[in-house]
C-alpha positions in Angstrom: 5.0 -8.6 -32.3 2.7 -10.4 -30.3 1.5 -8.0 -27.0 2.3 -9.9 -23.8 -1.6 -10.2 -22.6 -4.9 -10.7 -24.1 -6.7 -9.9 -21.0 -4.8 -7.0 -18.3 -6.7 -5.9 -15.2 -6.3 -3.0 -13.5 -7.6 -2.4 -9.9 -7.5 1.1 -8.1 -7.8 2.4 -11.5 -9.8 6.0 -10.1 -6.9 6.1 -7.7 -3.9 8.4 -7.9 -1.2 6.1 -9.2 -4.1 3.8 -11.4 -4.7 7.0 -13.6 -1.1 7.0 -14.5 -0.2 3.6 -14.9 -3.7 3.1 -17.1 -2.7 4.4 -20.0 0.9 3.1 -21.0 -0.7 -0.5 -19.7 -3.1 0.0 -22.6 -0.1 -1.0 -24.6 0.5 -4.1 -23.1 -2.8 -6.4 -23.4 -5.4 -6.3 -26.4 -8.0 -5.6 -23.5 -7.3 -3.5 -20.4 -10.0 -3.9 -17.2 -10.1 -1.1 -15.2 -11.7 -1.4 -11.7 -12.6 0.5 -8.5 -15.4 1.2 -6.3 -18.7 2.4 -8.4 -18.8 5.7 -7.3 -14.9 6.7 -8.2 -15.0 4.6 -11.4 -17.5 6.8 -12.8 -15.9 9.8 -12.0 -12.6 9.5 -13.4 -11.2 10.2 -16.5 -10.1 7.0 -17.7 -8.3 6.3 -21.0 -10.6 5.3 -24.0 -10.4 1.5 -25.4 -10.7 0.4 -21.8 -13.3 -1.6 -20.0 -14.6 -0.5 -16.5 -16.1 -3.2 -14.5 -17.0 -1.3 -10.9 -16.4 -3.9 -7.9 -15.8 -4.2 -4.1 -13.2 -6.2 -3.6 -15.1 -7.4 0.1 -17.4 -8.8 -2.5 -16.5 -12.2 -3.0 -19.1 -13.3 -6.2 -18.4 -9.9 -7.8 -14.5 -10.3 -7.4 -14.7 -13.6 -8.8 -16.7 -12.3 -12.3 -13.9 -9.6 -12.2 -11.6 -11.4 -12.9 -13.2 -13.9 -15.2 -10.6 -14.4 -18.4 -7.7 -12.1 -16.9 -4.2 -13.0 -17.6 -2.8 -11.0 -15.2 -3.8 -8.4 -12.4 -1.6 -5.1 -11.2 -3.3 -5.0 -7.9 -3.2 -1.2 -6.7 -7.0 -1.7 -5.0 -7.6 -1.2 -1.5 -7.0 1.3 1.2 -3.5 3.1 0.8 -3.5 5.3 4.1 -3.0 4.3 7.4 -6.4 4.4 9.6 -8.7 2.1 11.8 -8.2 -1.7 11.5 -11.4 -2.7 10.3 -11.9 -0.9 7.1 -8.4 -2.1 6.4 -9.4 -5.4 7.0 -12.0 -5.7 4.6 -10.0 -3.3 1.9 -6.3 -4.7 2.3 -6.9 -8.3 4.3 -10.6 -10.2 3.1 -10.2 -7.8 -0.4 -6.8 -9.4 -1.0 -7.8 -12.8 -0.4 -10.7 -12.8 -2.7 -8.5 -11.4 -5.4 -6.4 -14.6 -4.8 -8.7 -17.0 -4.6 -10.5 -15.8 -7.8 -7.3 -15.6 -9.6 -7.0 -19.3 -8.1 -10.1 -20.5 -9.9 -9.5 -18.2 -13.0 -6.1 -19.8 -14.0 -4.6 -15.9 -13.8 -0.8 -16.3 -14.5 0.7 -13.2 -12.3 0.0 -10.5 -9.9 1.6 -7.5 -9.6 0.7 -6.6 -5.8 1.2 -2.5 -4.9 3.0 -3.2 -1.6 4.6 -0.2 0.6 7.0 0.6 2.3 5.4 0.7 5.4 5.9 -2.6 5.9 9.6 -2.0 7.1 8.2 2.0 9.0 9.5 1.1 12.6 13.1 0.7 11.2 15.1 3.7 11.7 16.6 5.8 9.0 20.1 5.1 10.0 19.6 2.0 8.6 20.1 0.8 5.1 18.1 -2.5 4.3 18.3 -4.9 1.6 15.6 -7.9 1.5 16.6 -10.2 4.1 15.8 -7.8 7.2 13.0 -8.4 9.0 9.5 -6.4 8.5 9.2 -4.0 10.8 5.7 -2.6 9.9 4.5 0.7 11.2 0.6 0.5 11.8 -2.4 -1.4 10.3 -2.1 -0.1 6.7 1.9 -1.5 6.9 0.8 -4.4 8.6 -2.1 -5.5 6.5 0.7 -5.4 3.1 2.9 -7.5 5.1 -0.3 -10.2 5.4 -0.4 -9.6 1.2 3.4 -10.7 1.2 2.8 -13.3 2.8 -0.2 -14.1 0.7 1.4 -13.6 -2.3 4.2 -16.3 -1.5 1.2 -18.7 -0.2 0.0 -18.9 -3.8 2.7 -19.0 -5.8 3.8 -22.0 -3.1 1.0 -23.7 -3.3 -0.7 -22.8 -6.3 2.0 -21.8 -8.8 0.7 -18.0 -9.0 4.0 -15.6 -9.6 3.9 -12.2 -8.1 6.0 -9.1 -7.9 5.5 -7.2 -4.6 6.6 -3.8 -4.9 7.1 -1.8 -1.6 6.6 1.3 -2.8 8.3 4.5 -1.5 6.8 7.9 -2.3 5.3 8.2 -5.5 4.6 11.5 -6.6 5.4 13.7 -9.4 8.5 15.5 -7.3 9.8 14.4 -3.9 7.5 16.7 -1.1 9.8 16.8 1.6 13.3 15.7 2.9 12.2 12.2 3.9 11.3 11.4 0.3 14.7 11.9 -1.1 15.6 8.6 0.4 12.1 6.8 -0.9 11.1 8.7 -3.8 9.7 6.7 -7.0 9.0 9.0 -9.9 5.9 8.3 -11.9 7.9 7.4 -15.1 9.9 5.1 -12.8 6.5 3.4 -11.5 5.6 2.5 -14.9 9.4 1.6 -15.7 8.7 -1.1 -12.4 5.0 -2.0 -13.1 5.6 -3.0 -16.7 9.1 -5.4 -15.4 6.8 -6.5 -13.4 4.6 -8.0 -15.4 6.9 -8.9 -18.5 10.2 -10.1 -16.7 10.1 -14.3 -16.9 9.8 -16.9 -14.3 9.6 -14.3 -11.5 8.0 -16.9 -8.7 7.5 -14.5 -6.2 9.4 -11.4 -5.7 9.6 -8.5 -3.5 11.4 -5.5 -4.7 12.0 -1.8 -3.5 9.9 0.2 -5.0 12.0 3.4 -5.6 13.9 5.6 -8.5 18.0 5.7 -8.1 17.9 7.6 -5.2 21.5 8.5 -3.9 20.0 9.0 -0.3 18.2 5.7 -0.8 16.8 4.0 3.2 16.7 0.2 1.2 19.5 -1.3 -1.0 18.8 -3.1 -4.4 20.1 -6.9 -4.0 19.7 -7.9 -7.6 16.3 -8.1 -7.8 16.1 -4.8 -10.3 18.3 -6.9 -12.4 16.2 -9.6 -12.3 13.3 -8.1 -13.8 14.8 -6.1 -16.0 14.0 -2.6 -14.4 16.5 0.5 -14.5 15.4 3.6 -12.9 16.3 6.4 -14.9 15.7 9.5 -12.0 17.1 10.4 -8.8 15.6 12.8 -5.8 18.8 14.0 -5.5 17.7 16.6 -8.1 15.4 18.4 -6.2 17.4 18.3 -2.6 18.0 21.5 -2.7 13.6 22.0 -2.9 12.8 19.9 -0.3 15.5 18.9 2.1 14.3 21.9 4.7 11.3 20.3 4.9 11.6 18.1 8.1 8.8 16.1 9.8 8.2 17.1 13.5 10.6 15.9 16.1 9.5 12.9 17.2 9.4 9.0 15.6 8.2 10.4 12.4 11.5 11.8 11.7 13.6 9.2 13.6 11.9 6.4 11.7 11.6 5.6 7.8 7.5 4.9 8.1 7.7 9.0 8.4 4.1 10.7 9.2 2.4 7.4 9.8 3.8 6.8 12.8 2.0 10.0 14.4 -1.3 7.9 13.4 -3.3 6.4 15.6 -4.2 4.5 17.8 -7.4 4.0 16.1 -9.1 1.4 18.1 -9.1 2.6 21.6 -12.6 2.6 23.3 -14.5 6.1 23.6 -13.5 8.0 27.1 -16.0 7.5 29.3 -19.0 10.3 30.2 -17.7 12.4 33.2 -20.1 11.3 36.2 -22.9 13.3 37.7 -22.1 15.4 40.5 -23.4 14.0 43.9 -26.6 16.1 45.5 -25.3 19.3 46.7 -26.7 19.8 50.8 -29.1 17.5 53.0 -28.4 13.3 53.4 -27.2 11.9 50.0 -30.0 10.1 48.5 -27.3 7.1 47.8 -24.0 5.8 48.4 -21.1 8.5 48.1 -18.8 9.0 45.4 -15.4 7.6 45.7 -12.8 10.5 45.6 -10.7 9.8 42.7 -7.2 8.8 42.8 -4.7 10.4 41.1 -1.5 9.0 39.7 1.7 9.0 41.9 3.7 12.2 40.8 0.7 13.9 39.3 0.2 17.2 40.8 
């Protein structure tokens, strides 16, 4: 049987979740392209038959040779922790739109983009959402994957590029704490989704939860699992009885489904100022006095 792509990249490939999706990928294309910043590439153990091509996805002339004859991308490159706007912007926002516009000029045929589930962390846990509720990101790192969404619909729109954007819960080899038995996705459930993903037809483009069967589940399958054809085959609810002690601090990080990340930041406040010099101590002041500060109303 014919294998669905000639040409498959990979980006994020030295990252956590690229080392495990590399390998059963390598079954899918005749030629797998594995990318990430040089000095990660070329420390990681990546599988053999692959190709590494090292780039900077800020780099728009290197990004655009990247993906020179690719078929399709699964697009796991970029920052994947909240932090300071501006390395996010280049990573997650300028990274992302080269990646589109080469795939533009390349003729690729679908992206698999690694959304998050950050993009709906300000809504509380009480809720259970299907697709149609609003994004409610929870910092820049949630924010800058809702701009990729938007992206993402942009060029299939305009341009007829299909992608699957997966908002993807917690993926880890077992659930690490009580918040993930709601947003846990195994890692033989992430390739389960990745490889719908990319072989389910005439998928335009598609968001989808990015989860396993999680009976405590904060987001609601509307079909679109059907649609591509993926069935998670574990549930969280397996290891409760591990994890579900293990609470986040009191606070919005347990109120809210973003979890820790919204005990980060802000980043981008400016530096406190230096305290001031004392004034001269005894004689005439050699300049104008210093003004007593004023303290807030109710501050003792």
């Amino acid at each position: 049987m014919a294998l669905p792509f000639h040409t498959l990249l990979l980006t994020g490939a030295a990252g956590t979740l690229g080392r495990v999706l590399a390998p059963p990928l390598l079954g899918l294309c005749s030629r797998l392209r594995l990318s990430d910043l040089p000095g990660p590439l070329a420390h990681t153990d990546l599988p053999a038959g692959a190709e590494r091509q090292a780039c900077d996805l800020a780099d728009t002339t290197a990004v655009h040779a990247l993906l020179h004859g690719v078929d399709a991308v699964v697009h796991l490159g970029g920052i994947s922790l909240e932090g300071p706007f501006g390395p996010i912007l280049q990573a997650n926002i300028l990274g992302l739109h080269n990646l589109y516009e080469a795939a533009r000029r390349q003729g690729v045929r679908r992206v698999v983009f690694a959304s998050s589930n950050h993009v709906t962390g300000c809504w509380p846990r009480a809720n259970t959402l299907d697709l149609s509720d609003r994004p409610r990101p929870d910092g820049n790192y949630g924010l800058s994957k809702l701009f990729g969404e938007g992206l993402a619909s942009l060029y299939w729109d305009r341009y007829r590029i299909e992608t699957v954007c997966l908002r993807i819960g917690t993926a880890t080899p077992t659930p690490p704490d009580a918040r993930a038995l709601a947003t846990w996705l195994s890692l033989p459930d992430l390739v389960r989704l990745v490889t719908a993903a990319l072989t389910a037809p005439g998928v335009g483009c598609t968001i989808a939860w990015g989860m396993s069967a999680n009976s405590r589940a904060f987001w609601r399958d509307d079909g679109t699992w059907a649609k591509l054809g993926y069935q998670p085959q574990d549930n969280a609810e397996t290891h409760a009885a591990a994890v579900q002690h293990i609470l986040q601090p009191a606070g919005p990080q347990r109120e809210l489904q973003g979890g820790i990340f919204l005990n980060m930041g802000p980043y981008d406040d400016p530096p406190p100022e230096a305290p001031s010099a004392p004034p001269p101590q005894g004689g005439a002041a050699s300049g104008p006095a210093e003004p007593v500060p004023r303290r807030p109303l109710g501050q003792a």
